[in-house]
N, CA, C and O atoms as a GROMACS GRO file, in nm:
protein
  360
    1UNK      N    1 -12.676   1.758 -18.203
    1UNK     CA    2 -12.677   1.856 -18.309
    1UNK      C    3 -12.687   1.994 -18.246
    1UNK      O    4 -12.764   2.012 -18.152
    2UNK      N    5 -12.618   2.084 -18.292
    2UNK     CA    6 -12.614   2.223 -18.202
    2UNK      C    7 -12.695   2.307 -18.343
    2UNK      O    8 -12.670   2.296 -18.463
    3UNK      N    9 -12.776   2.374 -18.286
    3UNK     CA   10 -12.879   2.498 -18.365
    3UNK      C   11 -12.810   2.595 -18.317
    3UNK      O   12 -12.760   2.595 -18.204
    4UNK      N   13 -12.798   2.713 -18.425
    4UNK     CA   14 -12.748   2.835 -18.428
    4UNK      C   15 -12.884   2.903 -18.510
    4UNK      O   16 -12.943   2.866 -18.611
    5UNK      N   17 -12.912   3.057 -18.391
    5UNK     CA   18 -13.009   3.130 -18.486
    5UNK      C   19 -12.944   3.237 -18.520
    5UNK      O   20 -12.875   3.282 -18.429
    6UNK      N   21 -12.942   3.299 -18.628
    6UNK     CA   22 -12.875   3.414 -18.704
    6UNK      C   23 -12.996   3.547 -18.750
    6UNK      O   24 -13.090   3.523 -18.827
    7UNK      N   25 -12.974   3.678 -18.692
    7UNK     CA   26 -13.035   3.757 -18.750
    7UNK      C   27 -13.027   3.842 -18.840
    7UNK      O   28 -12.958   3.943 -18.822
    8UNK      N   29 -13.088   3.824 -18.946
    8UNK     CA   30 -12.965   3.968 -19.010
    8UNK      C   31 -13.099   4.021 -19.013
    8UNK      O   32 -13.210   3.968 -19.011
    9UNK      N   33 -13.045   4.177 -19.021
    9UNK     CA   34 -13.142   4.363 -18.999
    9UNK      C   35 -13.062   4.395 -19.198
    9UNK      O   36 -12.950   4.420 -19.241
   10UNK      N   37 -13.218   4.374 -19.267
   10UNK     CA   38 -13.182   4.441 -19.369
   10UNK      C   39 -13.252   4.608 -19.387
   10UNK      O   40 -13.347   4.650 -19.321
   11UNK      N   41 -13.200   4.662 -19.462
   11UNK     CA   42 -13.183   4.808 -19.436
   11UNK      C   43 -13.337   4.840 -19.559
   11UNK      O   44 -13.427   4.765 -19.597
   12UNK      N   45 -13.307   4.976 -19.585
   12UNK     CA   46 -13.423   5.031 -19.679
   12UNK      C   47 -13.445   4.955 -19.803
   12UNK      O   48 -13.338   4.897 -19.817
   13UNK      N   49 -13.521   4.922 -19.901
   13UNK     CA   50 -13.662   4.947 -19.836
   13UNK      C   51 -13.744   4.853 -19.751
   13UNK      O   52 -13.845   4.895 -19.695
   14UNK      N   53 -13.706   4.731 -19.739
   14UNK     CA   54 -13.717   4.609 -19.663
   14UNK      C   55 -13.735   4.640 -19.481
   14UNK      O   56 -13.791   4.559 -19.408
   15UNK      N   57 -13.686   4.747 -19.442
   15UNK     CA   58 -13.644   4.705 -19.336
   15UNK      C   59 -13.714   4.624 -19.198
   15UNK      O   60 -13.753   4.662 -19.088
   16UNK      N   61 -13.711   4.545 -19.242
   16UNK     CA   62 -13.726   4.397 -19.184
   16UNK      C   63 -13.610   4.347 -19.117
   16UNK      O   64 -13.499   4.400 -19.108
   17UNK      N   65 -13.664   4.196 -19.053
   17UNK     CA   66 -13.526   4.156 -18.996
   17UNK      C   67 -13.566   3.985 -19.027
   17UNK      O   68 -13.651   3.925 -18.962
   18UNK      N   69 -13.508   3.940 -19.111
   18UNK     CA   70 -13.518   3.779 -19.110
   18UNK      C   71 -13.427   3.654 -19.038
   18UNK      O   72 -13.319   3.608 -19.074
   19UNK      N   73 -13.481   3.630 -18.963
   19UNK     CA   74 -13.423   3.523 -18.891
   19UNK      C   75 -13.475   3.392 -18.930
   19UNK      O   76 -13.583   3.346 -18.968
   20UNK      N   77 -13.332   3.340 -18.902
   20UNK     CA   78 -13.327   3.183 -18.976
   20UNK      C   79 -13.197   3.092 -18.908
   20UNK      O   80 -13.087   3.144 -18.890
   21UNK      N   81 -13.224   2.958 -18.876
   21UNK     CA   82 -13.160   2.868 -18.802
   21UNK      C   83 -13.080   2.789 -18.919
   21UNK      O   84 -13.124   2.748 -19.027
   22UNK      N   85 -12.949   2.780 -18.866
   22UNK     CA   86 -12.877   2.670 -18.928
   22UNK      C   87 -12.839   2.581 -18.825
   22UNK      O   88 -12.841   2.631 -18.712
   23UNK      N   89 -12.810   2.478 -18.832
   23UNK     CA   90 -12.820   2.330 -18.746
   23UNK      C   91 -12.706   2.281 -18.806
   23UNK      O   92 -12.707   2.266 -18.928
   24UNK      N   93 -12.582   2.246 -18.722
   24UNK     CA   94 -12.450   2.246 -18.731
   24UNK      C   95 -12.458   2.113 -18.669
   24UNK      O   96 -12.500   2.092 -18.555
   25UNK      N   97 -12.392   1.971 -18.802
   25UNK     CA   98 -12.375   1.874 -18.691
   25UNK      C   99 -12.233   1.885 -18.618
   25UNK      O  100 -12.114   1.911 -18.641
   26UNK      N  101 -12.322   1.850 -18.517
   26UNK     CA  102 -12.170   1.789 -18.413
   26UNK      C  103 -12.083   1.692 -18.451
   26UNK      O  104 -12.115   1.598 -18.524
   27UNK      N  105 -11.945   1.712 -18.392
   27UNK     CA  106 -11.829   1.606 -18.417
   27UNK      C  107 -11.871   1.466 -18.395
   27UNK      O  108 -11.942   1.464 -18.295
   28UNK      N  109 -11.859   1.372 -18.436
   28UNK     CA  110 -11.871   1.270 -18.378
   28UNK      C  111 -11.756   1.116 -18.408
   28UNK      O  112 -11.663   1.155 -18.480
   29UNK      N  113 -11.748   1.038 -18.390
   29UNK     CA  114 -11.644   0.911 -18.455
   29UNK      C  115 -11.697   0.892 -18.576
   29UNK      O  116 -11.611   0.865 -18.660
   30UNK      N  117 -11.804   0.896 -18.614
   30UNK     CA  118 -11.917   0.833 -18.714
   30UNK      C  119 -11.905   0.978 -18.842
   30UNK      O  120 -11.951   0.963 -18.955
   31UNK      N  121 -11.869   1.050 -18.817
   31UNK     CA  122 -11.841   1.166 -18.900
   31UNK      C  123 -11.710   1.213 -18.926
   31UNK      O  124 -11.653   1.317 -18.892
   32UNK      N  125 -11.660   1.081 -19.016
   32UNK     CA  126 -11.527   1.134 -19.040
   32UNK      C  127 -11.473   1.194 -19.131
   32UNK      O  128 -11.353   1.224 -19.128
   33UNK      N  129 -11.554   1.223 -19.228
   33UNK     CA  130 -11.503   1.347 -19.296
   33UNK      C  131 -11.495   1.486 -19.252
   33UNK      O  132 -11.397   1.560 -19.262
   34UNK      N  133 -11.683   1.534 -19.172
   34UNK     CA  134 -11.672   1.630 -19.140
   34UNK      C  135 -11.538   1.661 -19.012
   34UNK      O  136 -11.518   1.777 -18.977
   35UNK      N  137 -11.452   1.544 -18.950
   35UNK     CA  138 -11.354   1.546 -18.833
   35UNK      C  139 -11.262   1.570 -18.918
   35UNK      O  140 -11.191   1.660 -18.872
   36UNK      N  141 -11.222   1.532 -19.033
   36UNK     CA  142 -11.119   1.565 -19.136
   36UNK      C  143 -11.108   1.670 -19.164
   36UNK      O  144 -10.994   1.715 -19.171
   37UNK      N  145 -11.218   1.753 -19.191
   37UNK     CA  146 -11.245   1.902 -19.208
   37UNK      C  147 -11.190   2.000 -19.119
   37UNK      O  148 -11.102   2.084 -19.135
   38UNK      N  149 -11.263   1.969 -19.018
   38UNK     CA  150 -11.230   1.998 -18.893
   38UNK      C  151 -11.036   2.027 -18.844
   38UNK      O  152 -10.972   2.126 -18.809
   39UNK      N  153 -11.004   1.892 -18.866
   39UNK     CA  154 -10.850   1.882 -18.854
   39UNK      C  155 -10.767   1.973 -18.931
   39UNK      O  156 -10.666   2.041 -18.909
   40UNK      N  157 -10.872   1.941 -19.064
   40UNK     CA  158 -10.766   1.997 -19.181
   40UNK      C  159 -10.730   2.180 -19.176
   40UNK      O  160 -10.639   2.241 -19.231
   41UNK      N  161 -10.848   2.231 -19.085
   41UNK     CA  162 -10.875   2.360 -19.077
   41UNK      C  163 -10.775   2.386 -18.948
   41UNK      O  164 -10.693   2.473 -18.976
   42UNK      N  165 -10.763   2.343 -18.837
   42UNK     CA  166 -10.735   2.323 -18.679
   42UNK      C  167 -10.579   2.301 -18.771
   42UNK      O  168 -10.525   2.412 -18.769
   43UNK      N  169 -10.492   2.204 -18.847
   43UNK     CA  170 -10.363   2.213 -18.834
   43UNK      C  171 -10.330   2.191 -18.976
   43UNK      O  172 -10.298   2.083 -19.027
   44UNK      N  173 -10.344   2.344 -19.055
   44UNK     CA  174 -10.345   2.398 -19.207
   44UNK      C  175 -10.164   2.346 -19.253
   44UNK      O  176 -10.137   2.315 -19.369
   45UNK      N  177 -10.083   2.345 -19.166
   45UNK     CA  178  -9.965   2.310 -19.184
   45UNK      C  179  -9.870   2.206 -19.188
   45UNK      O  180  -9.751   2.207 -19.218
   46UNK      N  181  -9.981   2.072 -19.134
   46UNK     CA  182  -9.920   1.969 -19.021
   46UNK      C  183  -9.858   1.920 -19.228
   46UNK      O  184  -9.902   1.958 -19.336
   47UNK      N  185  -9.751   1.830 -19.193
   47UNK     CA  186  -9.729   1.739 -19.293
   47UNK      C  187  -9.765   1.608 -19.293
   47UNK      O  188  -9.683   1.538 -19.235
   48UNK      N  189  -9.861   1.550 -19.340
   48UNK     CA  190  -9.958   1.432 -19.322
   48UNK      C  191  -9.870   1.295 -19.332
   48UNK      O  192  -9.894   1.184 -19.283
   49UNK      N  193  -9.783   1.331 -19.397
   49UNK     CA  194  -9.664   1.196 -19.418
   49UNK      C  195  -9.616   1.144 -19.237
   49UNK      O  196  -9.598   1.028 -19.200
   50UNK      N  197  -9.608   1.238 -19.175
   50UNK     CA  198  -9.573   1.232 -18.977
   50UNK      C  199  -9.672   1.237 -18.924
   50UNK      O  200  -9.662   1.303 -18.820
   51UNK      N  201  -9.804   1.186 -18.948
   51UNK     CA  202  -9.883   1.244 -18.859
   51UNK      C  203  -9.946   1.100 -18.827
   51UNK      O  204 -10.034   1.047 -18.895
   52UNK      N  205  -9.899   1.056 -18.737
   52UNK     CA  206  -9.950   0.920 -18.637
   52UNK      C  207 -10.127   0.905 -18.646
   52UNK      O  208 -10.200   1.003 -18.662
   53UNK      N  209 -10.174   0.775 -18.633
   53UNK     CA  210 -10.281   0.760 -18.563
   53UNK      C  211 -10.325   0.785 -18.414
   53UNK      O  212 -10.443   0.803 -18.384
   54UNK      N  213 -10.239   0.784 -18.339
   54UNK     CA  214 -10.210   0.831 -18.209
   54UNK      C  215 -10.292   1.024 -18.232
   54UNK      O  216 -10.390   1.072 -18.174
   55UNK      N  217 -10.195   1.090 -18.344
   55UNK     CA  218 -10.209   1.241 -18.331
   55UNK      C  219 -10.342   1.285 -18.346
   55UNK      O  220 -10.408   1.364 -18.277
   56UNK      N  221 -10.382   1.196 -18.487
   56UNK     CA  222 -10.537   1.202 -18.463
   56UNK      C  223 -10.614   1.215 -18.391
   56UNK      O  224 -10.683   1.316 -18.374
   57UNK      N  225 -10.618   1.067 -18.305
   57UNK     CA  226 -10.696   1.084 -18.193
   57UNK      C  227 -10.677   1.181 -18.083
   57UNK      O  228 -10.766   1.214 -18.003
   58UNK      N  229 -10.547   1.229 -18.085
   58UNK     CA  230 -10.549   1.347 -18.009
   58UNK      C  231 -10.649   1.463 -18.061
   58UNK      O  232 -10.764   1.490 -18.026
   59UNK      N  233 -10.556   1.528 -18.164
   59UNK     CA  234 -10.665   1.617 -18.174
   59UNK      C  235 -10.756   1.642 -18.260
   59UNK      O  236 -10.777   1.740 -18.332
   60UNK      N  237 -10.840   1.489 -18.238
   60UNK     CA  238 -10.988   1.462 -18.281
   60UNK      C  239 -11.063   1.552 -18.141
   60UNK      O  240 -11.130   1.655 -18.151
   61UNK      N  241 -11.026   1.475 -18.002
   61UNK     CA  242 -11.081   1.476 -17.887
   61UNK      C  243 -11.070   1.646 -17.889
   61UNK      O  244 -11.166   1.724 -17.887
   62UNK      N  245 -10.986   1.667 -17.892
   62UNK     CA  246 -10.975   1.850 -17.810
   62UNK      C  247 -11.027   1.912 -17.923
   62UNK      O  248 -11.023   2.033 -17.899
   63UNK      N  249 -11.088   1.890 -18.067
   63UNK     CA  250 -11.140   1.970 -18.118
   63UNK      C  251 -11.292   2.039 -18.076
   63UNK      O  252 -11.392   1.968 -18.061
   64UNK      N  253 -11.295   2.166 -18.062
   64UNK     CA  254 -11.415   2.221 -18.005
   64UNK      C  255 -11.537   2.186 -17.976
   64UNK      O  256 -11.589   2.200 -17.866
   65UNK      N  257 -11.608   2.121 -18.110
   65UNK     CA  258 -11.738   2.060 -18.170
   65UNK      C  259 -11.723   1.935 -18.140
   65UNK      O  260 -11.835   1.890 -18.162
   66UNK      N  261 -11.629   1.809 -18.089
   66UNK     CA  262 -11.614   1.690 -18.064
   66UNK      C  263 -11.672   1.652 -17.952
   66UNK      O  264 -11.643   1.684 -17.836
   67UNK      N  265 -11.795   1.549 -18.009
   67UNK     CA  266 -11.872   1.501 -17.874
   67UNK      C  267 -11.897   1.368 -17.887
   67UNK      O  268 -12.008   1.316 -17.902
   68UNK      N  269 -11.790   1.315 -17.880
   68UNK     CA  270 -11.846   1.151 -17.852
   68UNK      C  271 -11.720   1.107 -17.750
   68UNK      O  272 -11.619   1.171 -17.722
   69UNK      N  273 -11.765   0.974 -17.705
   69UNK     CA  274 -11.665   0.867 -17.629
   69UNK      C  275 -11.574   0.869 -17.729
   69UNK      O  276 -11.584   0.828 -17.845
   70UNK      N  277 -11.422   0.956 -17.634
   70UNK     CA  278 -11.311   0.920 -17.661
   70UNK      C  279 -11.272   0.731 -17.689
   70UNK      O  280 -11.193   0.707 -17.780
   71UNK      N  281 -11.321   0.627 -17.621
   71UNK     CA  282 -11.309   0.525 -17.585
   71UNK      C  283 -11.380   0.423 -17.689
   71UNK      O  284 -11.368   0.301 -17.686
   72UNK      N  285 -11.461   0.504 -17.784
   72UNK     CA  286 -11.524   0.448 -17.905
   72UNK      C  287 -11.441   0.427 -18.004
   72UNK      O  288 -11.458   0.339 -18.088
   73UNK      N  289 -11.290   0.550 -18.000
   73UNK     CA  290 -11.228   0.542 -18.122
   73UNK      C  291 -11.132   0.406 -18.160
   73UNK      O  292 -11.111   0.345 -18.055
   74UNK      N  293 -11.083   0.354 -18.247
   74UNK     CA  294 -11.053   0.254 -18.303
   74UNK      C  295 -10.962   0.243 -18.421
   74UNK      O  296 -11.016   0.314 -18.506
   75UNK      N  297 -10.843   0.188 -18.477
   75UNK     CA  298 -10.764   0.194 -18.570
   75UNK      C  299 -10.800   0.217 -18.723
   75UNK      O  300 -10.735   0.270 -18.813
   76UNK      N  301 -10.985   0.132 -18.719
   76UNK     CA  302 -11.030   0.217 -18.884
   76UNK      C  303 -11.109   0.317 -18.866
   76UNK      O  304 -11.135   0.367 -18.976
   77UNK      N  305 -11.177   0.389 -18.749
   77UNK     CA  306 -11.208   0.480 -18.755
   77UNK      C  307 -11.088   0.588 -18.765
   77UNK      O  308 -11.105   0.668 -18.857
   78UNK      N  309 -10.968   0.606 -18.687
   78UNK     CA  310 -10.871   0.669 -18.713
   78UNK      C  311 -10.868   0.684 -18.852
   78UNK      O  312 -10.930   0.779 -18.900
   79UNK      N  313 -10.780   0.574 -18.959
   79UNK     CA  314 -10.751   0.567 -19.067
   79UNK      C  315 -10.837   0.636 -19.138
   79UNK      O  316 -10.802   0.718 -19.223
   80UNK      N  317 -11.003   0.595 -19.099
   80UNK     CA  318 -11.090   0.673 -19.231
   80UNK      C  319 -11.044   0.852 -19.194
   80UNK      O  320 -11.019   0.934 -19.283
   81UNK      N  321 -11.040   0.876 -19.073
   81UNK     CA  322 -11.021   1.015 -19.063
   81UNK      C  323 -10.912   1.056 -19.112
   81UNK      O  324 -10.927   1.171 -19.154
   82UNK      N  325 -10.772   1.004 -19.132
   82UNK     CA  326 -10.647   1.034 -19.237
   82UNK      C  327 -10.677   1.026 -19.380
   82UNK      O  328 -10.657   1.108 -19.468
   83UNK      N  329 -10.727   0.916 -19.384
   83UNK     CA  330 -10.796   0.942 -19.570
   83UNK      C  331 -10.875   0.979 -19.606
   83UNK      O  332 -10.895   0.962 -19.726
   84UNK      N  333 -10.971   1.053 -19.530
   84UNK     CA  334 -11.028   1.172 -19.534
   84UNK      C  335 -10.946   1.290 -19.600
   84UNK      O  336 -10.956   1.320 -19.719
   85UNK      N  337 -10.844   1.369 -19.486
   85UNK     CA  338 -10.798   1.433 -19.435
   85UNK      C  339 -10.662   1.473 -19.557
   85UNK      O  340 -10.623   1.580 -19.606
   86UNK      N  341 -10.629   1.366 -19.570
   86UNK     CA  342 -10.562   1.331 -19.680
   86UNK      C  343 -10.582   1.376 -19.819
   86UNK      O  344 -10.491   1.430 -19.883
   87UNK      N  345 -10.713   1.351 -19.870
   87UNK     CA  346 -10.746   1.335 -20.010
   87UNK      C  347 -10.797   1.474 -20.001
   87UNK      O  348 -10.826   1.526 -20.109
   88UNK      N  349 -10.811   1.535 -19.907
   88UNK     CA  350 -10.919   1.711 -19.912
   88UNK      C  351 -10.753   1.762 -19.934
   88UNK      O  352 -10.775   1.863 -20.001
   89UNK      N  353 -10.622   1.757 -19.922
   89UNK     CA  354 -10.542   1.841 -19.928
   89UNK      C  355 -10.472   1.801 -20.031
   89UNK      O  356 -10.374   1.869 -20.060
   90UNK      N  357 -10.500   1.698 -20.102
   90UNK     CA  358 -10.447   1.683 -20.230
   90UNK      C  359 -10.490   1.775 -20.395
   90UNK      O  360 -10.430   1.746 -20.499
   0.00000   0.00000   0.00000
């Protein structure tokens, strides 16, 4: 899980500064919607009708936030990540 701390400087009459953590999960095989998300954002154009299980797993792996064993992935983990991926652009 990757933590991000954020500061924001609010101005008069407050001027204070509140800081606060958001906690971003990481990519994983087991998170295939949020990898759908991910995809769906990474290739806004692709046409899903051509888009292999093969492509997936491509660029599941090279997406930024992706941290698991390439070697975990598998034909229904793929699939859940297309019908994921799928139904968010419908």
């Amino acid at each position: 899980m990757q933590i991000y701390t954020c500061i924001i400087l609010l101005t008069y009459p407050l001027s204070k500064a509140i800081i606060f953590t958001i906690m971003a999960e990481s990519l994983n095989w087991e998170a295939s919607y949020a990898v759908a998300l991910a995809l769906r954002d990474a290739h806004p154009d692709v046409d899903m009708e051509n888009v292999s299980l093969h492509m997936i797993f491509t660029w599941t792996i090279a997406l930024a936030g992706f941290n698991d064993d390439p070697a975990l992935a598998n034909d229904d983990i793929l699939l859940a990540i297309y019908q994921d991926w799928y139904e968010e652009i419908l």
